[in-house]
N, C-alpha and C positions, 0 to 999 in steps of 0.2 A: 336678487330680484329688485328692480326699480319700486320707489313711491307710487304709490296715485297721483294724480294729476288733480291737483283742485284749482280749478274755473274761477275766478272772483266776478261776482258784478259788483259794480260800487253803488248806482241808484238803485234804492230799496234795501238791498241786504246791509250797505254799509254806511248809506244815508239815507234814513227814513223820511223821505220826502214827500210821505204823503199823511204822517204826520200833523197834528193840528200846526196850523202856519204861525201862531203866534207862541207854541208853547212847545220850546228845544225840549229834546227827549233830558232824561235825567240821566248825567255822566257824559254828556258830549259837549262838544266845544262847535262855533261856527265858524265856518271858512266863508270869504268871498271870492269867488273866481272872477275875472273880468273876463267879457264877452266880447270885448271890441267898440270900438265909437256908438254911441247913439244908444245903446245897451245897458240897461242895469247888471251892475256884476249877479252873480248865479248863486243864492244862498245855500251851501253845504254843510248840514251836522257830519259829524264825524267821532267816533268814541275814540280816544287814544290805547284804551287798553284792549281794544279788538287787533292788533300787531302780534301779540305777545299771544294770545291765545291762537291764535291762526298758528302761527311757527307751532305751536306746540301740537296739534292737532295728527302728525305722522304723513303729512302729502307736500309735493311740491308745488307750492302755489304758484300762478298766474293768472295775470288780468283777464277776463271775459265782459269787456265791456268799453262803450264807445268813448270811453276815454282813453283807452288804448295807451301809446305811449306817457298820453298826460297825465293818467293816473300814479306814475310815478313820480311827477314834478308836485302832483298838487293834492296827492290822497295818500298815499303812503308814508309823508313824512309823519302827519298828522295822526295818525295811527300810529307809526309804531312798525312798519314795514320796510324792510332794506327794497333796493332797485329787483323788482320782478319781471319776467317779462311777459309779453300780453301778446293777444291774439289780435295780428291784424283783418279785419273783417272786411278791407278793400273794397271789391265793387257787390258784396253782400250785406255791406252797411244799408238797414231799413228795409231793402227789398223784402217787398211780401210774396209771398209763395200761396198759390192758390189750395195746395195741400192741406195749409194752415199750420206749416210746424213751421215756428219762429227759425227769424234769419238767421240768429249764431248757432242754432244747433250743427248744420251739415258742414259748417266749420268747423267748429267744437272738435266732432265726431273725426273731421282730418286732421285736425292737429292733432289729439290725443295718440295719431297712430297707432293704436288697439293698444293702449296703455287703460288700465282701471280710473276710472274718473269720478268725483263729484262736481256739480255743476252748482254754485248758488247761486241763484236767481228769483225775481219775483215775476217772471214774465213766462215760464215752461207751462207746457199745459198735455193733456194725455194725447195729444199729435205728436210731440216732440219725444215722450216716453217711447211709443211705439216705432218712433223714427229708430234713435239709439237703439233701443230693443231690436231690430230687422238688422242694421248695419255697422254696429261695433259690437264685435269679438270679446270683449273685456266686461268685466259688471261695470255700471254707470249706476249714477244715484243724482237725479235731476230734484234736488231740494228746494221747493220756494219758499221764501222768506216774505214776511208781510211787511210791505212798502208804509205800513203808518208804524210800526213798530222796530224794524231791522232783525239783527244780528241778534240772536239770546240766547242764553244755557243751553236751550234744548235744542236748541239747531245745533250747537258746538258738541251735544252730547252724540248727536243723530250722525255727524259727521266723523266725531270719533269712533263709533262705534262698524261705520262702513268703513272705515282706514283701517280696522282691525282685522275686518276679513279678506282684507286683499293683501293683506302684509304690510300696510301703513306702518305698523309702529314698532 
């Protein structure tokens, strides 16, 4: 039997970016990304030892999130993550959906190809529950993470503890 499937977002879960702006959480490091001409580069916390706890958690991780391929150039090293791969979200990048269930879910939901998934994110809301709930086969566990805080023990416990029942670990 395959892992679960765990979904990465990077903004919020893995950079608290909503965070007080002048005061880096405690244990992270900052990245700057550059934006291009004319642009101030992009300030990113980043904890380095959220790598090592993720691998250890029982799922196969991948990107869920609009950094897409860049998140392995410019988040993963810094953490602590070998090259993952990610979900391209193509011409569903941003599109709102009148339903109201966010644009990577009906993604999400094709990639995972009825595989068991966790989803961390701080953007899921009970449209997106009930979406998954209707159209994937597999238990799914849509976790948000609070964007002024990230990643903490008790998300990492809430996620070990659904990897258990699907045969994560």
């Amino acid at each position: 039997m395959s892992r679960p499937l765990l979904f990465l977002d990077v903004d919020g879960p893995l950079n608290p970016y909503a965070a007080k702006p002048t005061r880096r959480p405690e244990g992270y490091t900052t990245i700057r990304v550059p934006r291009g001409a004319g642009h101030r580069p992009l300030r990113v916390w980043l904890h380095p030892g959220h790598g090592a706890q993720l691998l250890s958690l029982g799922y196969d991780l991948c990107w869920a999130t609009t950094w897409m391929a860049e998140a392995n150039r410019w988040i993963a090293p810094v953490v602590g993550l070998p090259e993952l791969p990610y979900v391209d979200f193509g011409e569903a990048l941003f599109r709102e959906r009148p339903d109201g269930v966010h644009w990577k879910t009906e993604v999400l939901v094709a990639y995972a190809q009825g595989r068991p998934f966790a989803w961390v994110d701080d953007e899921q809301s009970a449209a997106d529950d009930a979406y998954v709930g209707a159209r994937h086969p597999a238990p799914a566990l849509l976790h948000h993470v609070d964007p002024r805080i990230g990643l903490r023990d008790d998300d990492l416990t809430t996620l070990t503890a659904f990897a258990e029942t699907v045969g994560g670990r």
